[in-house]
mmCIF file of the N, C-alpha and C atoms, coordinates in Angstrom:
data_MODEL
# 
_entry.id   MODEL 
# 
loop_
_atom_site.group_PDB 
_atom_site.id 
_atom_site.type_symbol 
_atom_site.label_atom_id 
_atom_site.label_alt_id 
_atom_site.label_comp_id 
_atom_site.label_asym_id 
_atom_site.label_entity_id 
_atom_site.label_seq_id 
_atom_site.pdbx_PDB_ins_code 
_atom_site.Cartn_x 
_atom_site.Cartn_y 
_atom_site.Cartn_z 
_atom_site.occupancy 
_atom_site.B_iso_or_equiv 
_atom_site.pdbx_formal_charge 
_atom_site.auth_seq_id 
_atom_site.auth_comp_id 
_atom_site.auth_asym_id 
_atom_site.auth_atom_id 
_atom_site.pdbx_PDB_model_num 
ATOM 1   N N  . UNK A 1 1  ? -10.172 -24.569 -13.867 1.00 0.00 ? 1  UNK A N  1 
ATOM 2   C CA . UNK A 1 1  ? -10.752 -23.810 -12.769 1.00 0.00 ? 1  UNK A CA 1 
ATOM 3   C C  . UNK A 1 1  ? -11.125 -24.766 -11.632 1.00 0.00 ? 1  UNK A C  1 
ATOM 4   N N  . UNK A 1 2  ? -10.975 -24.759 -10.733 1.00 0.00 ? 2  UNK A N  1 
ATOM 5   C CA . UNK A 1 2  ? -10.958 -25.357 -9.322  1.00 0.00 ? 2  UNK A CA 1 
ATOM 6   C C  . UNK A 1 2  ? -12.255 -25.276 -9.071  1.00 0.00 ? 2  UNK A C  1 
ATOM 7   N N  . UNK A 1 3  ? -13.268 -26.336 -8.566  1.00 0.00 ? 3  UNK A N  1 
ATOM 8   C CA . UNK A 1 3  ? -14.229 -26.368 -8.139  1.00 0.00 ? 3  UNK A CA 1 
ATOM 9   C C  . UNK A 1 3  ? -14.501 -25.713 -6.161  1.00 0.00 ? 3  UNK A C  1 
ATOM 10  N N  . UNK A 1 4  ? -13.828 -25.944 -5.501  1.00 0.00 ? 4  UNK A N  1 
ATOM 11  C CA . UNK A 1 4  ? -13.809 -25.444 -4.608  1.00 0.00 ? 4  UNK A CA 1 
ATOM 12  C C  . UNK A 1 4  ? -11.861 -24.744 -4.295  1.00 0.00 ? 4  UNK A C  1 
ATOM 13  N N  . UNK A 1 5  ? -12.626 -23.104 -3.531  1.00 0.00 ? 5  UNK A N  1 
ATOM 14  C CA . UNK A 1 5  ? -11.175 -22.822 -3.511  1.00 0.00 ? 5  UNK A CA 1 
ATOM 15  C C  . UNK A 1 5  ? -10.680 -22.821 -1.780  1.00 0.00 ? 5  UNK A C  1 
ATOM 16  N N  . UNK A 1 6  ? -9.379  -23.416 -1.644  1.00 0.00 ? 6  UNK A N  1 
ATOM 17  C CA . UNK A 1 6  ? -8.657  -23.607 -0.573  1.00 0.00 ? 6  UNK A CA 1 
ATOM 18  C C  . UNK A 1 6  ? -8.510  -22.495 0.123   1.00 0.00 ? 6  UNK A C  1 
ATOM 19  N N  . UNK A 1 7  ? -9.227  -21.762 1.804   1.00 0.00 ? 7  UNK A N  1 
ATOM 20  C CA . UNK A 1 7  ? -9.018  -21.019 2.039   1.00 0.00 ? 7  UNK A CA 1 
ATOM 21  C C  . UNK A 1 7  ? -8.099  -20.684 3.179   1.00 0.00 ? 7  UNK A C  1 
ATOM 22  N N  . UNK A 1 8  ? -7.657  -20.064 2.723   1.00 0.00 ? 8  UNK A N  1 
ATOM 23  C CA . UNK A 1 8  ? -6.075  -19.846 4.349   1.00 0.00 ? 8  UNK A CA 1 
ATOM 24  C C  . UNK A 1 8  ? -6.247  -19.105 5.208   1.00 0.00 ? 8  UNK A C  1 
ATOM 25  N N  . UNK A 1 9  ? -7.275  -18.151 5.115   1.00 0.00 ? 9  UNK A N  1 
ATOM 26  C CA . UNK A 1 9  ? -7.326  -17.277 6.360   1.00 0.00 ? 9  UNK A CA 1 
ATOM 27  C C  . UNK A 1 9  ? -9.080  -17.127 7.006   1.00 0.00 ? 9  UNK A C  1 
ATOM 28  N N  . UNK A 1 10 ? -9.008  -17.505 8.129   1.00 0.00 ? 10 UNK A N  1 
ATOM 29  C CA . UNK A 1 10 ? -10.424 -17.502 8.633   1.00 0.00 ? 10 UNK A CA 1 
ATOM 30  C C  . UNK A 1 10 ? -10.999 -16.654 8.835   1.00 0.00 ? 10 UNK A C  1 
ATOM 31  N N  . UNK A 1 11 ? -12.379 -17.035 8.787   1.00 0.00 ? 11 UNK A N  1 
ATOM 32  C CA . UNK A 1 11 ? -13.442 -15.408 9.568   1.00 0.00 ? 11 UNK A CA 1 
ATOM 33  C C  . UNK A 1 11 ? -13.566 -15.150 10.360  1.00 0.00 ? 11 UNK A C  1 
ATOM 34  N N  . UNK A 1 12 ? -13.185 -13.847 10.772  1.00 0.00 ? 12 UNK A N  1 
ATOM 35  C CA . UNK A 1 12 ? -13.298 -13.649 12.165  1.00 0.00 ? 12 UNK A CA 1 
ATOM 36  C C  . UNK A 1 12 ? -14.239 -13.683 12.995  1.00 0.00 ? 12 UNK A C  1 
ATOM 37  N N  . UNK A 1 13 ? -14.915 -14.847 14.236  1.00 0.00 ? 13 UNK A N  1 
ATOM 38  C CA . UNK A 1 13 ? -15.482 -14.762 14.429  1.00 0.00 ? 13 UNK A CA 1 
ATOM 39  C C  . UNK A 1 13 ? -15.728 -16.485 14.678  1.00 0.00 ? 13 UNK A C  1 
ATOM 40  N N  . UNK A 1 14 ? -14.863 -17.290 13.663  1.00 0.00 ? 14 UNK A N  1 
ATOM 41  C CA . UNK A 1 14 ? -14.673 -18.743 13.865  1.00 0.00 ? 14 UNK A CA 1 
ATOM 42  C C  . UNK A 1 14 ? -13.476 -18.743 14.953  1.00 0.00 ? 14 UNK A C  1 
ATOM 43  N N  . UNK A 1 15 ? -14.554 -19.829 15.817  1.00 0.00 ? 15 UNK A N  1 
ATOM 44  C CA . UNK A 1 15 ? -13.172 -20.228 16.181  1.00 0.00 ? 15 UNK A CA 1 
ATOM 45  C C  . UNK A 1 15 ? -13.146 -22.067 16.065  1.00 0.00 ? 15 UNK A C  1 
ATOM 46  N N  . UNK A 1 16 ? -11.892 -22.413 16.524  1.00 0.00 ? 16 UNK A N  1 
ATOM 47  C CA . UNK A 1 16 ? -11.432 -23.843 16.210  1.00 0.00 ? 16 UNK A CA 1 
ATOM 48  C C  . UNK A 1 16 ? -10.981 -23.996 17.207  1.00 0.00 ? 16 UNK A C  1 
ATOM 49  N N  . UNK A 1 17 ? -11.094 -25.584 17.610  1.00 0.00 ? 17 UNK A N  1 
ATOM 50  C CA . UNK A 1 17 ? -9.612  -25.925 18.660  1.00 0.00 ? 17 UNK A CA 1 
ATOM 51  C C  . UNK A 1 17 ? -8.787  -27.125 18.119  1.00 0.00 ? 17 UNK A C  1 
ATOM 52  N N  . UNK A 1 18 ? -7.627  -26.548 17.979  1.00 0.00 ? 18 UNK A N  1 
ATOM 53  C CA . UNK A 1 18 ? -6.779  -27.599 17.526  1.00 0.00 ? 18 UNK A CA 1 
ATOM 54  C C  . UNK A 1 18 ? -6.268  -28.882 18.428  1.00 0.00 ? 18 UNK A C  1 
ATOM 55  N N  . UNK A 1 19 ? -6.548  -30.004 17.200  1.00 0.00 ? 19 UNK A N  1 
ATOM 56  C CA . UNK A 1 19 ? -6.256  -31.339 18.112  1.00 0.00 ? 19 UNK A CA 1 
ATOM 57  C C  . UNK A 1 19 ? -4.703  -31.723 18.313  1.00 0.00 ? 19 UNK A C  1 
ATOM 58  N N  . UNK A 1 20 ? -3.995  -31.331 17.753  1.00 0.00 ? 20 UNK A N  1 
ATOM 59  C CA . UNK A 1 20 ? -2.347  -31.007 17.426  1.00 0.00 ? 20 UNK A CA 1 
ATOM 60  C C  . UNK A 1 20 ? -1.861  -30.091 18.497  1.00 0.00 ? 20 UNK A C  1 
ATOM 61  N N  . UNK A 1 21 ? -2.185  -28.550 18.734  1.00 0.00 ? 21 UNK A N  1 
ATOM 62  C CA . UNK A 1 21 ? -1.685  -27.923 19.314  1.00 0.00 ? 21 UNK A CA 1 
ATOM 63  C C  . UNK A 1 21 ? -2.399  -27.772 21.100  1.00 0.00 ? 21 UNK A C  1 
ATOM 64  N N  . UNK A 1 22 ? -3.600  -28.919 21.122  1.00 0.00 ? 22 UNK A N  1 
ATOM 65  C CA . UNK A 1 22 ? -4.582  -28.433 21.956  1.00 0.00 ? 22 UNK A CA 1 
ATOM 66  C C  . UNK A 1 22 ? -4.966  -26.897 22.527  1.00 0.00 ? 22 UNK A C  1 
ATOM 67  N N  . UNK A 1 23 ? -5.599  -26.372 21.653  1.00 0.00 ? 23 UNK A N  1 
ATOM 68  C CA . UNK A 1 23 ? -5.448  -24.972 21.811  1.00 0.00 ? 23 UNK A CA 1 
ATOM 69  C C  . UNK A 1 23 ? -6.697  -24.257 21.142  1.00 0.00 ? 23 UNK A C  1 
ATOM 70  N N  . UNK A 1 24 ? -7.264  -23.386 21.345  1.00 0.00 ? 24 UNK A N  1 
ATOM 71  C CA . UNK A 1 24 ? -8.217  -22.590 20.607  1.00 0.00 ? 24 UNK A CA 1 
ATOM 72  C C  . UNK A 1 24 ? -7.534  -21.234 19.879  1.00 0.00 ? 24 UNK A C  1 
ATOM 73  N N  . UNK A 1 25 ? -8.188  -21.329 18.331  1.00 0.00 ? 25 UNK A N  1 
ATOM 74  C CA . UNK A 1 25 ? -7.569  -20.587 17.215  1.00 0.00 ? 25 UNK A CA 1 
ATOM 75  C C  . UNK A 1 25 ? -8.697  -20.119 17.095  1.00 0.00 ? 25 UNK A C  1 
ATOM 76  N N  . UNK A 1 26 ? -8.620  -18.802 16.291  1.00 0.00 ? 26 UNK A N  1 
ATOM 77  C CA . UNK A 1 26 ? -9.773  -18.065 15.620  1.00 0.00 ? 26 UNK A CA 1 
ATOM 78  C C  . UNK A 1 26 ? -9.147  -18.310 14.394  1.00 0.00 ? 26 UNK A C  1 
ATOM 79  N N  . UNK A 1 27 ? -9.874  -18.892 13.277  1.00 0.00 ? 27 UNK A N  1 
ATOM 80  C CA . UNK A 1 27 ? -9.697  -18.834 12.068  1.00 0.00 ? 27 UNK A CA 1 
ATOM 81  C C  . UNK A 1 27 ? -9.141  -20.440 11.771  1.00 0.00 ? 27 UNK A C  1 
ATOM 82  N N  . UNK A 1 28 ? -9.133  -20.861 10.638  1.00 0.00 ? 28 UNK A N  1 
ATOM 83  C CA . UNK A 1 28 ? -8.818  -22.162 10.606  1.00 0.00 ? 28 UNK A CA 1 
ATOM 84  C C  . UNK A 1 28 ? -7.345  -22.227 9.723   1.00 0.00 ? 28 UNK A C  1 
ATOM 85  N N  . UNK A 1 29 ? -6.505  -22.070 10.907  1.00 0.00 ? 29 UNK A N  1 
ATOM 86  C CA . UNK A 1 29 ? -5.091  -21.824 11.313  1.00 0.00 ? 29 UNK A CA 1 
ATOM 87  C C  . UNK A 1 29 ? -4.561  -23.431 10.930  1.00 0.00 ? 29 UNK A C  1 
ATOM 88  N N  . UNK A 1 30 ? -4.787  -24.579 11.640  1.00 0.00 ? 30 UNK A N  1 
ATOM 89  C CA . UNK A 1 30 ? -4.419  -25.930 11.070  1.00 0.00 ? 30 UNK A CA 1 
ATOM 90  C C  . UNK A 1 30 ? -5.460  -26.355 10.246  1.00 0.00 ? 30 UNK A C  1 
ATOM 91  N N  . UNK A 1 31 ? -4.955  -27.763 9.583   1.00 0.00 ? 31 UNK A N  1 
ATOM 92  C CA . UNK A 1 31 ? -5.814  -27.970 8.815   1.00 0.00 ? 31 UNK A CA 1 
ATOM 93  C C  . UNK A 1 31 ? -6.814  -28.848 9.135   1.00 0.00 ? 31 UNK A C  1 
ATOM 94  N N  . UNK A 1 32 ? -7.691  -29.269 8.491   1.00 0.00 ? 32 UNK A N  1 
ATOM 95  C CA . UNK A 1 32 ? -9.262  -29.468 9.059   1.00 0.00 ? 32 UNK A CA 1 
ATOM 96  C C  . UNK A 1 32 ? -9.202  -30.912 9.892   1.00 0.00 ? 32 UNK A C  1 
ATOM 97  N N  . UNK A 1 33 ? -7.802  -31.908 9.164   1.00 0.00 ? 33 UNK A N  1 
ATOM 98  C CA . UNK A 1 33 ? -8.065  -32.832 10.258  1.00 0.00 ? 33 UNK A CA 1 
ATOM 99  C C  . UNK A 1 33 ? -7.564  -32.820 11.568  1.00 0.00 ? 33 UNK A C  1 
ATOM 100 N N  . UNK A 1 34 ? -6.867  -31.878 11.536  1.00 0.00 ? 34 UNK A N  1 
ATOM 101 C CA . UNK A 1 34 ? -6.777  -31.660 13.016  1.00 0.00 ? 34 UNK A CA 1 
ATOM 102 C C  . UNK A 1 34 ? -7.123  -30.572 13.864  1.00 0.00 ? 34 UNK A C  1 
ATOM 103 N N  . UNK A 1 35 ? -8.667  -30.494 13.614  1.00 0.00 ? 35 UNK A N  1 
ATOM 104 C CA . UNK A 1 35 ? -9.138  -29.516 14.552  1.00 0.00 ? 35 UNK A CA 1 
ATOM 105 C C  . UNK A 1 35 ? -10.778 -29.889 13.920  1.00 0.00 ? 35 UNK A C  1 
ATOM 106 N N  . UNK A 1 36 ? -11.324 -29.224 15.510  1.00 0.00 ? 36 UNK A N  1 
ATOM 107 C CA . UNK A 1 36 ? -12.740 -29.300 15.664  1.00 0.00 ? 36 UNK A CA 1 
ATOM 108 C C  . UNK A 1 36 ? -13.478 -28.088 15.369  1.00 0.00 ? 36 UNK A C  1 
ATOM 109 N N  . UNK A 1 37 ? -14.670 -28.305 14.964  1.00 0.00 ? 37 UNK A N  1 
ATOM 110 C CA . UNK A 1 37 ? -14.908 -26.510 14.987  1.00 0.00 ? 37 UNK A CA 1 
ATOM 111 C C  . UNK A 1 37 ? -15.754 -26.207 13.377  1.00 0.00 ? 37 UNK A C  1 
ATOM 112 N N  . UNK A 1 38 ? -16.088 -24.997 12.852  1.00 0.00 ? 38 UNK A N  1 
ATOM 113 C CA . UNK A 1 38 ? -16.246 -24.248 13.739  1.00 0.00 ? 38 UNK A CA 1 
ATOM 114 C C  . UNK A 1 38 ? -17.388 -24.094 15.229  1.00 0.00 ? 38 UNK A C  1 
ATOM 115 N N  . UNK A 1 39 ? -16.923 -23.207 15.750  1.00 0.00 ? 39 UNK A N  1 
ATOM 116 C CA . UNK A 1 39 ? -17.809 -23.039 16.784  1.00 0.00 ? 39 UNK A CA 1 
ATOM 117 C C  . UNK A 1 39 ? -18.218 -21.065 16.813  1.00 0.00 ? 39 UNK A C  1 
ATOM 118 N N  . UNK A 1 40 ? -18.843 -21.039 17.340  1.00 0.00 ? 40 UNK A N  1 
ATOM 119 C CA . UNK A 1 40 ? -19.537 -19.425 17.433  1.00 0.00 ? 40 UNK A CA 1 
ATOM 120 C C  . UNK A 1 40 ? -19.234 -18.747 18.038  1.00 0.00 ? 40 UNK A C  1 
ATOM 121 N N  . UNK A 1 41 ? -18.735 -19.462 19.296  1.00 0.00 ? 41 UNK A N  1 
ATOM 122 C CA . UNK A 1 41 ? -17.787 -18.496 20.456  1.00 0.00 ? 41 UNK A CA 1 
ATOM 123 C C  . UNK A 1 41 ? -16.085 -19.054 20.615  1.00 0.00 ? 41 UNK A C  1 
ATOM 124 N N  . UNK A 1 42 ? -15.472 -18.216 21.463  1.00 0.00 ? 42 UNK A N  1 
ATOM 125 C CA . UNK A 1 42 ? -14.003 -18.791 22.180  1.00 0.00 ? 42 UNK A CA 1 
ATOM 126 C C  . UNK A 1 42 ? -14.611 -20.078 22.882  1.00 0.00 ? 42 UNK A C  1 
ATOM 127 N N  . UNK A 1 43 ? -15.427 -19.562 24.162  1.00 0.00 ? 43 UNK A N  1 
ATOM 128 C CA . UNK A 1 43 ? -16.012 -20.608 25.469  1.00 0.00 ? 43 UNK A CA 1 
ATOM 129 C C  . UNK A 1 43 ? -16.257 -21.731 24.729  1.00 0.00 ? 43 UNK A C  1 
ATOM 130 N N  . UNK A 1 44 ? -17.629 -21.970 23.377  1.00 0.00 ? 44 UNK A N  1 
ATOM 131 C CA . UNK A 1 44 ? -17.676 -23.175 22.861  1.00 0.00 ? 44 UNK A CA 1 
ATOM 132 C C  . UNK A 1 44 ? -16.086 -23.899 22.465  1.00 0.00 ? 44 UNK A C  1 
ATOM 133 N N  . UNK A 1 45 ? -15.701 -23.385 21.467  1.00 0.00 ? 45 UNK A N  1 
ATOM 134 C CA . UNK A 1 45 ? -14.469 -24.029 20.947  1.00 0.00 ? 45 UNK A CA 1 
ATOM 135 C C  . UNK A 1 45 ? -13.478 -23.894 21.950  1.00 0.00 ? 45 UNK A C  1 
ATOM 136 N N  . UNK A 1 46 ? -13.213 -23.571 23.738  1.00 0.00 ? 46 UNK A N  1 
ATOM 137 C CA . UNK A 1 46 ? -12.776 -24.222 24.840  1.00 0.00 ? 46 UNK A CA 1 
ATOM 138 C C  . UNK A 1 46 ? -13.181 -25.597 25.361  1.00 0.00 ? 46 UNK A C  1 
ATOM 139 N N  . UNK A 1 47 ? -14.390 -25.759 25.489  1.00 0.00 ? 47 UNK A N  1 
ATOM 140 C CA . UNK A 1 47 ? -14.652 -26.893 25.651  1.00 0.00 ? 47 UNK A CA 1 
ATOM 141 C C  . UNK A 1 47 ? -15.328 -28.205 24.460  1.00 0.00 ? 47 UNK A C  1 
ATOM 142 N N  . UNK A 1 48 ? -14.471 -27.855 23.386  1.00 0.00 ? 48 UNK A N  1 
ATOM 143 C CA . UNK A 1 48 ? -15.005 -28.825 22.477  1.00 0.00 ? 48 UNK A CA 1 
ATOM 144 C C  . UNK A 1 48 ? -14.455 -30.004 22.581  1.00 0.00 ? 48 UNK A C  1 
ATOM 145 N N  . UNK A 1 49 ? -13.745 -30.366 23.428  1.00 0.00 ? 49 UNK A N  1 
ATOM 146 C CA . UNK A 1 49 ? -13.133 -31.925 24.044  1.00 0.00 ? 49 UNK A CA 1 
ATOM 147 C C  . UNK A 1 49 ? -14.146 -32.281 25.283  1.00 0.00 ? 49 UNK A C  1 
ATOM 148 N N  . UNK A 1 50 ? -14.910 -31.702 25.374  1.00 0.00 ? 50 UNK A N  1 
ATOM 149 C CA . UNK A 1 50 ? -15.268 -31.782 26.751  1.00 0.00 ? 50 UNK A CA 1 
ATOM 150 C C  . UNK A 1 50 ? -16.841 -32.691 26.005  1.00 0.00 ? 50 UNK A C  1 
ATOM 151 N N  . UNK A 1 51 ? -17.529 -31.567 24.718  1.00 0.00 ? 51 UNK A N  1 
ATOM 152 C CA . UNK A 1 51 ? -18.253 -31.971 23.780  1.00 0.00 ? 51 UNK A CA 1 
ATOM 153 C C  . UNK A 1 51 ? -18.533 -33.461 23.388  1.00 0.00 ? 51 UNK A C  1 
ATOM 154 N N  . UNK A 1 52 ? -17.259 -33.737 22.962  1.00 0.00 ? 52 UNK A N  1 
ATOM 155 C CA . UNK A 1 52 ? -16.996 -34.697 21.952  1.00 0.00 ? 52 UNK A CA 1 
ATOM 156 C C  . UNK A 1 52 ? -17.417 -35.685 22.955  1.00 0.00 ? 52 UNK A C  1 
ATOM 157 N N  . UNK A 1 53 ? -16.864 -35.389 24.349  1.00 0.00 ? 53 UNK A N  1 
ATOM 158 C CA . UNK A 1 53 ? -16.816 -37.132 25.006  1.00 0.00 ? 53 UNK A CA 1 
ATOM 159 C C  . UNK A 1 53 ? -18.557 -36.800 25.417  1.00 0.00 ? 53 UNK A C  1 
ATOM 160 N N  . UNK A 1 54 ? -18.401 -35.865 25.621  1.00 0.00 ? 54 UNK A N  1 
ATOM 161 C CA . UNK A 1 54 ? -20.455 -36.033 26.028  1.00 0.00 ? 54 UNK A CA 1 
ATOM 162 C C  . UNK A 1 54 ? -20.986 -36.919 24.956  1.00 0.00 ? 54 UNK A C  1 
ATOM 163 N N  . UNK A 1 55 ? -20.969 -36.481 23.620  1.00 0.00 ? 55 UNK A N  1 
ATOM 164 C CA . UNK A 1 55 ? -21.776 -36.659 22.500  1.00 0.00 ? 55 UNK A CA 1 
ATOM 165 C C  . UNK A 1 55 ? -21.148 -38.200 22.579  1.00 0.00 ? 55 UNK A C  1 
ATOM 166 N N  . UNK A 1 56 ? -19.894 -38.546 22.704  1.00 0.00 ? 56 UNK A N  1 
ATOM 167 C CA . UNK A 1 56 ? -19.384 -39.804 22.608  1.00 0.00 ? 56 UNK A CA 1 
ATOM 168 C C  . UNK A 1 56 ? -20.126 -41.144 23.150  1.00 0.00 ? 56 UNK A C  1 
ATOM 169 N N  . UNK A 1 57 ? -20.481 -40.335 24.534  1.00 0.00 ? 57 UNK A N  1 
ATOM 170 C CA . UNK A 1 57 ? -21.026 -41.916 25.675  1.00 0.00 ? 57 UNK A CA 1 
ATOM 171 C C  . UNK A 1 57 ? -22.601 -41.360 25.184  1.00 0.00 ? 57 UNK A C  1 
ATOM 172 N N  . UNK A 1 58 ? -23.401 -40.220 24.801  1.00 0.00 ? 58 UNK A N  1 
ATOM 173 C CA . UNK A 1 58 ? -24.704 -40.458 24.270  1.00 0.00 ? 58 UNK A CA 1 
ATOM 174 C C  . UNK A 1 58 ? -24.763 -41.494 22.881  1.00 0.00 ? 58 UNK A C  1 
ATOM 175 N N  . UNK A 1 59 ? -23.572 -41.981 21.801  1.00 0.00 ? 59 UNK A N  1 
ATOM 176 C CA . UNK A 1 59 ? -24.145 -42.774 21.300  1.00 0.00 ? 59 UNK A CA 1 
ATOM 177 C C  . UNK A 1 59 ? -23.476 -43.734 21.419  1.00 0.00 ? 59 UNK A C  1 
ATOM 178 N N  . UNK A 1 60 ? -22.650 -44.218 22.131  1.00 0.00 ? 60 UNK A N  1 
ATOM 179 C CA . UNK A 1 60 ? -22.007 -45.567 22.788  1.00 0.00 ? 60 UNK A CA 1 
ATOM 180 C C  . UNK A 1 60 ? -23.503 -45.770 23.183  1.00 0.00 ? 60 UNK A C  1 
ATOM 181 N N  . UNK A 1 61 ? -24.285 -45.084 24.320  1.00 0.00 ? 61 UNK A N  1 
ATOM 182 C CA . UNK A 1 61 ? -25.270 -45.672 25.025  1.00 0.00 ? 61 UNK A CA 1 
ATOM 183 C C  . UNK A 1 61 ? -26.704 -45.744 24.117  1.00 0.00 ? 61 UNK A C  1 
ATOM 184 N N  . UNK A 1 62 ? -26.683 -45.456 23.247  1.00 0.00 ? 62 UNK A N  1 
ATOM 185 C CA . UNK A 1 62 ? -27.698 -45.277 22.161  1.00 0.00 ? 62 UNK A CA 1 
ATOM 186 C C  . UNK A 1 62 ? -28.201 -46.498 21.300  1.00 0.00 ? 62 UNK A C  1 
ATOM 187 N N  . UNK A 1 63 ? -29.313 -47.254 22.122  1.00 0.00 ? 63 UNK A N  1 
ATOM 188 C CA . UNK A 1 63 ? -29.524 -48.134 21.161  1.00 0.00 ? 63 UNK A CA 1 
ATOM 189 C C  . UNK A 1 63 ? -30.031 -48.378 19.816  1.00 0.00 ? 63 UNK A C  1 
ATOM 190 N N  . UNK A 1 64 ? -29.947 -47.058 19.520  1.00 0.00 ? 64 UNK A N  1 
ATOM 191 C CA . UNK A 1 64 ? -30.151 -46.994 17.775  1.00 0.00 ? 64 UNK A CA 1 
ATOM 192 C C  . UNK A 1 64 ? -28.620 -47.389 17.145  1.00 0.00 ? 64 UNK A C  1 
ATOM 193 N N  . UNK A 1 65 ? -27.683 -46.677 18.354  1.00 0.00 ? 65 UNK A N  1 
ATOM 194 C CA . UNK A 1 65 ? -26.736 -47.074 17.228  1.00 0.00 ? 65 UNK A CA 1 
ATOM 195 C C  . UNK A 1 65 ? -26.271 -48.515 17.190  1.00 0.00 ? 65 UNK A C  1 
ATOM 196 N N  . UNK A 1 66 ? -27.057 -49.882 18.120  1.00 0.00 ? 66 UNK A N  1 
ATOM 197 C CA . UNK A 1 66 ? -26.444 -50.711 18.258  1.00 0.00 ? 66 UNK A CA 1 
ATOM 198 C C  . UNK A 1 66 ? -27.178 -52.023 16.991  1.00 0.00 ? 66 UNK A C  1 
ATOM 199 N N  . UNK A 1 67 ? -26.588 -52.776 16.361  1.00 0.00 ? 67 UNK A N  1 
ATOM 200 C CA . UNK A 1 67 ? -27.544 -53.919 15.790  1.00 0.00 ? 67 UNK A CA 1 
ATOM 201 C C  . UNK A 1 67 ? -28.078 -54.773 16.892  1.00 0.00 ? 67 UNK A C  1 
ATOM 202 N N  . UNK A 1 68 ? -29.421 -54.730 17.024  1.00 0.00 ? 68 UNK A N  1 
ATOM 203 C CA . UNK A 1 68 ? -30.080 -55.707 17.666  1.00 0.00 ? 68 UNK A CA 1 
ATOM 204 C C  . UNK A 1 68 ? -29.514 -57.306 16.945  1.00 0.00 ? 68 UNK A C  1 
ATOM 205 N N  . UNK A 1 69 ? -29.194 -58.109 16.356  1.00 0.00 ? 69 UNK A N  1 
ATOM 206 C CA . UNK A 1 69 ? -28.986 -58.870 15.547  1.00 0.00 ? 69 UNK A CA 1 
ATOM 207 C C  . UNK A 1 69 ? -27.354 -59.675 16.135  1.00 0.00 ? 69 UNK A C  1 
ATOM 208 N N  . UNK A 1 70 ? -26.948 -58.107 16.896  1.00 0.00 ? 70 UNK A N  1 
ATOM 209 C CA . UNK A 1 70 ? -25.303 -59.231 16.898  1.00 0.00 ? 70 UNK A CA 1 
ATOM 210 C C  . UNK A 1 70 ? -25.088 -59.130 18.284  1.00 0.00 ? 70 UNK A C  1 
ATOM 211 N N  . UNK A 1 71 ? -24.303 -60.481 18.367  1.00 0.00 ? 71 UNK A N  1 
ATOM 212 C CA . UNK A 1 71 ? -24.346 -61.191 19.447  1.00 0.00 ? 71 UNK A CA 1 
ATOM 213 C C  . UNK A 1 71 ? -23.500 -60.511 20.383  1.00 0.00 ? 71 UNK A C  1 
ATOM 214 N N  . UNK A 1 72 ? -23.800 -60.559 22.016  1.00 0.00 ? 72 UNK A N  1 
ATOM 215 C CA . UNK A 1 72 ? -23.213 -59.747 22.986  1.00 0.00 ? 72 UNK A CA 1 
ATOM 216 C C  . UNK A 1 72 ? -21.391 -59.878 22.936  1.00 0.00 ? 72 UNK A C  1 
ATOM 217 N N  . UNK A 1 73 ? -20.800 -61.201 22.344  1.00 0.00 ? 73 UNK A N  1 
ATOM 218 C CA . UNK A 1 73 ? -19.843 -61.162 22.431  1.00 0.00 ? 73 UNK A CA 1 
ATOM 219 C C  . UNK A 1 73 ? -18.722 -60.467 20.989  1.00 0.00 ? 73 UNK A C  1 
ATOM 220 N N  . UNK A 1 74 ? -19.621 -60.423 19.887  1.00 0.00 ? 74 UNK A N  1 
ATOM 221 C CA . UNK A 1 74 ? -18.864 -59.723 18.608  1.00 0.00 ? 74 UNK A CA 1 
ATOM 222 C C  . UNK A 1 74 ? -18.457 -58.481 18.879  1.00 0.00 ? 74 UNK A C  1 
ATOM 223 N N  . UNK A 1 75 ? -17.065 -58.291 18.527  1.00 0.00 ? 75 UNK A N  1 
ATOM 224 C CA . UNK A 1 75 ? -16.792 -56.917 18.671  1.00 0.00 ? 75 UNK A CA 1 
ATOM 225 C C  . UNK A 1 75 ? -16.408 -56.584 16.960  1.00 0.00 ? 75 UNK A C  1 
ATOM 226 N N  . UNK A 1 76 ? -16.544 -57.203 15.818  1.00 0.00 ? 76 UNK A N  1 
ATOM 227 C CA . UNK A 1 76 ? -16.256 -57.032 14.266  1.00 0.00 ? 76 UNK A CA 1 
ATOM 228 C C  . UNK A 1 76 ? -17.950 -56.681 14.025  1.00 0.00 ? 76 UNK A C  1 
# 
């Protein structure tokens, strides 16, 4: 018996945007690594690229996420 079961057809009401097709799906149409989501509306999962880079440069600029410890020139 399968601990979790694989589901193929979404709820209506999810939507996704696929990173493959760049596109917004209702239901989770590709598979999970290539797509973002869910989201609650169409409009959200339209701009969930738009998201990502917001959330992106808040923790690029985030000095929690940085080690105080390493030196300005390490990039490893």
């Amino acid at each position: 018996m399968a601990l979790f079961k694989k589901r193929t057809v979404g709820k209506p009401g999810e939507w996704y945007y696929c990173l493959v097709h760049k596109k917004v799906e209702e239901g989770p149409d590709c598979p999970a690594k290539d797509r973002f989501g869910p989201y609650a509306t169409r409009e959200e999962a339209n701009h969930a690229m738009e998201t990502a880079q917001e959330r992106n440069l808040e923790w690029e600029t985030d000095p929690k996420w940085h080690d105080k410890n390493k030196a300005p020139d390490d990039d490893a």
